[in-house]
C-alpha positions in Angstrom: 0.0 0.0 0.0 1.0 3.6 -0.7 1.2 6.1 2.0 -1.8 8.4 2.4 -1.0 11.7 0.5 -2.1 15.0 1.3 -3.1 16.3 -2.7 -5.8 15.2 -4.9 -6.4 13.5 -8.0 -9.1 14.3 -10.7 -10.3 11.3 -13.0 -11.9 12.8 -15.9 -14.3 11.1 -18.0 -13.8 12.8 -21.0 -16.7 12.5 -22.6 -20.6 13.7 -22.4 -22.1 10.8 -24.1 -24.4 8.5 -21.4 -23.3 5.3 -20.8 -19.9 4.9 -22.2 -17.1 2.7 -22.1 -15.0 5.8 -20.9 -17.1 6.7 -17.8 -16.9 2.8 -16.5 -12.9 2.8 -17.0 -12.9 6.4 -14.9 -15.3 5.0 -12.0 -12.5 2.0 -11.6 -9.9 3.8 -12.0 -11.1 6.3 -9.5 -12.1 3.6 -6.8 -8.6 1.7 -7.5 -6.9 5.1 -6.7 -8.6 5.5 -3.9 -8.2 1.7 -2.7 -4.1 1.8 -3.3 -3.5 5.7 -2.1 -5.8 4.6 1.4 -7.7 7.9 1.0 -10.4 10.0 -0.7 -8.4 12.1 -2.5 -9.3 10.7 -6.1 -12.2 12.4 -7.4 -14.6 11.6 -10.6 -14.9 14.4 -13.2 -18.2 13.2 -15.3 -18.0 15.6 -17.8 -21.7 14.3 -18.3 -22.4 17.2 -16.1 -21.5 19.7 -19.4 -24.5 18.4 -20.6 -26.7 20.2 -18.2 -24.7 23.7 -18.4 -24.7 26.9 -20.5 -21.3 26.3 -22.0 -21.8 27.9 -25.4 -21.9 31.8 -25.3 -20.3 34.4 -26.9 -18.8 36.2 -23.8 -17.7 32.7 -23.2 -13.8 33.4 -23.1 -14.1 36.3 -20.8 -13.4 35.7 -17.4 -17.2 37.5 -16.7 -18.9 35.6 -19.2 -17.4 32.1 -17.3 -20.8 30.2 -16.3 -20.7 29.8 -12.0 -21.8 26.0 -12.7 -18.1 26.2 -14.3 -16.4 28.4 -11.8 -17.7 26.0 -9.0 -16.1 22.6 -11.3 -13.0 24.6 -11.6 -12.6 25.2 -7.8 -13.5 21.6 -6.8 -11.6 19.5 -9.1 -9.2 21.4 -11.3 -7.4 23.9 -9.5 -6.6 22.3 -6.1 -5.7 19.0 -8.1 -2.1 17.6 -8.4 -2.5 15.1 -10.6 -5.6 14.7 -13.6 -5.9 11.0 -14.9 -8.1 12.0 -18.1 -9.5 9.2 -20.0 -10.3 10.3 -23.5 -12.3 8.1 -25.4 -11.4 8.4 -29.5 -13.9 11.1 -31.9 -12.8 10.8 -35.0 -9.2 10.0 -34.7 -8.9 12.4 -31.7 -9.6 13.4 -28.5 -13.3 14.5 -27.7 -14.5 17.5 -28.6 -16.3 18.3 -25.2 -13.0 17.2 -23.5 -11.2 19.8 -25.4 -14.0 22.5 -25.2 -14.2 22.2 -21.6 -10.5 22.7 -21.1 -11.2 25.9 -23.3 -13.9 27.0 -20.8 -11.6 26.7 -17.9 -8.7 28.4 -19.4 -10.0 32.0 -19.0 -10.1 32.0 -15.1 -7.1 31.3 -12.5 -5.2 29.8 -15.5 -1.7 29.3 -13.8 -3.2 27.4 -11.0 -5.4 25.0 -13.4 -3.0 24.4 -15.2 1.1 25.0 -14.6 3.0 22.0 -13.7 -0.1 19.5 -13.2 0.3 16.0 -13.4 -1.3 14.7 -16.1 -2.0 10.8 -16.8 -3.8 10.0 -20.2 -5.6 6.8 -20.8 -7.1 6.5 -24.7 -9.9 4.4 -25.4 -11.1 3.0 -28.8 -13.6 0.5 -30.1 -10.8 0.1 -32.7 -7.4 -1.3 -32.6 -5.1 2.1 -31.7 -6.6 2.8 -28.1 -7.0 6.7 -29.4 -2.9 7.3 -29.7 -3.8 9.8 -32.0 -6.1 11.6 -29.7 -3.6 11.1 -26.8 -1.0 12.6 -29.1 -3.3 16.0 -29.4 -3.9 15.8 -25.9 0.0 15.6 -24.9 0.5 18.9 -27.0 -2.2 20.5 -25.4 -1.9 20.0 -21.8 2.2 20.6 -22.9 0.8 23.7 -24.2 -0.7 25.0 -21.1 2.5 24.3 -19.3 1.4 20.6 -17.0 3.6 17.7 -17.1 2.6 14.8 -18.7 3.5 11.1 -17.7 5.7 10.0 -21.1 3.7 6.6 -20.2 0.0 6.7 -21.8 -2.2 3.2 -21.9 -3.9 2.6 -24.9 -7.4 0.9 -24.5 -8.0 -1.2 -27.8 -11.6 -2.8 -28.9 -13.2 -2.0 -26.0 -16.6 -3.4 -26.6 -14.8 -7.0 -25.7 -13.4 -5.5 -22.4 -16.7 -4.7 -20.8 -19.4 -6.9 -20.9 -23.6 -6.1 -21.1 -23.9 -5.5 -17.1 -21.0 -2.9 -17.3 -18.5 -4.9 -15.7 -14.8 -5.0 -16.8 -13.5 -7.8 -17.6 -10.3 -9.4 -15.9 -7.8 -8.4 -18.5 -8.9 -4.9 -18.7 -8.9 -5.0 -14.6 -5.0 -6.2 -14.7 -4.2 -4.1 -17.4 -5.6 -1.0 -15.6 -4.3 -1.6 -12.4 -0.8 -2.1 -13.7 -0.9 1.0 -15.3 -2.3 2.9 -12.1 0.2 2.0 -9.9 2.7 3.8 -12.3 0.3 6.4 -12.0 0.7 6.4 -8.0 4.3 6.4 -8.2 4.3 9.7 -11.0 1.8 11.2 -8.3 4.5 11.0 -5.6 7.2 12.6 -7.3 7.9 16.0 -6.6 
């Protein structure tokens, strides 16, 4: 077991479609983090919850025109976060575009402290055989971009409609393959 640790980490679901592959792999992940770090400090980012907001306005990039429902997400999981374990499911040969519009929406409030020097952990997922490298790829640039620090290792998750089966559960391979991965994770987390 790792010691308990006095930061956070975010695991965002990075996508707003109900039901998917990508929010199942972010509720395990989160509750594995949880198990092995011996705390609460991992946190679930359903970026469902975009769904239900007034994202798209044309003050949007001014920090007066930033939604409070926004604001409030910001505060919570964002800025106080050390590390962000983002699980990006692939849109056409890419990261998703909600994913990449709600890092837009947060960038035009308390920008340094969303995003300098985070720890960033990406995860790809893909009914196909890549496990979204591509949209890792344009992830890594963007999040290098904004200044955080992302882990050189990234887990591709390949044909991901065998991994899970009807009931939601993941299968043992995907568990092992996961959990491998997350304890790399940990370790990244502890560095300074």
């Amino acid at each position: 077991m790792i010691a308990q640790l006095t930061n956070m980490i975010t695991v965002i679901s990075g996508t707003n479609r109900p039901g998917s592959s990508t929010l199942q792999i972010a509720a395990y992940c989160t509750q594995y983090l949880k198990d092995i770090l011996v705390s609460d400090e991992a946190s679930l980012l359903d970026l469902q919850v975009c769904n239900h907001l007034p994202l798209l306005r044309e003050d949007m990039y001014e920090k007066s025109g930033m939604p409070d429902a926004i604001a409030l997400i910001q505060d919570k999981y964002l800025v106080d976060s050390r590390l962000w374990l983002v699980i990006s499911p692939e849109y056409n040969g890419g990261a998703s575009g909600i994913l990449k519009f709600f890092l837009d929406a947060v960038s035009v409030r308390k920008y340094k402290e969303t995003f300098h020097h985070k720890k960033i952990a990406l995860i790809g997922v893909s009914s196909g055989r890549a496990g979204n490298l591509r949209g890792m790829d344009q992830l890594t640039g963007i999040f290098h971009y904004l200044q955080a620090d992302v882990m050189p290792q990234k887990l591709p998750v390949s044909s991901v409609h065998h991994l899970i089966d009807k009931e939601g559960v993941l299968q043992d391979e995907l568990r092992k393959t996961l959990q491998e991965f997350l304890d790399k994770v940990a370790v990244y987390y502890r560095r300074n």
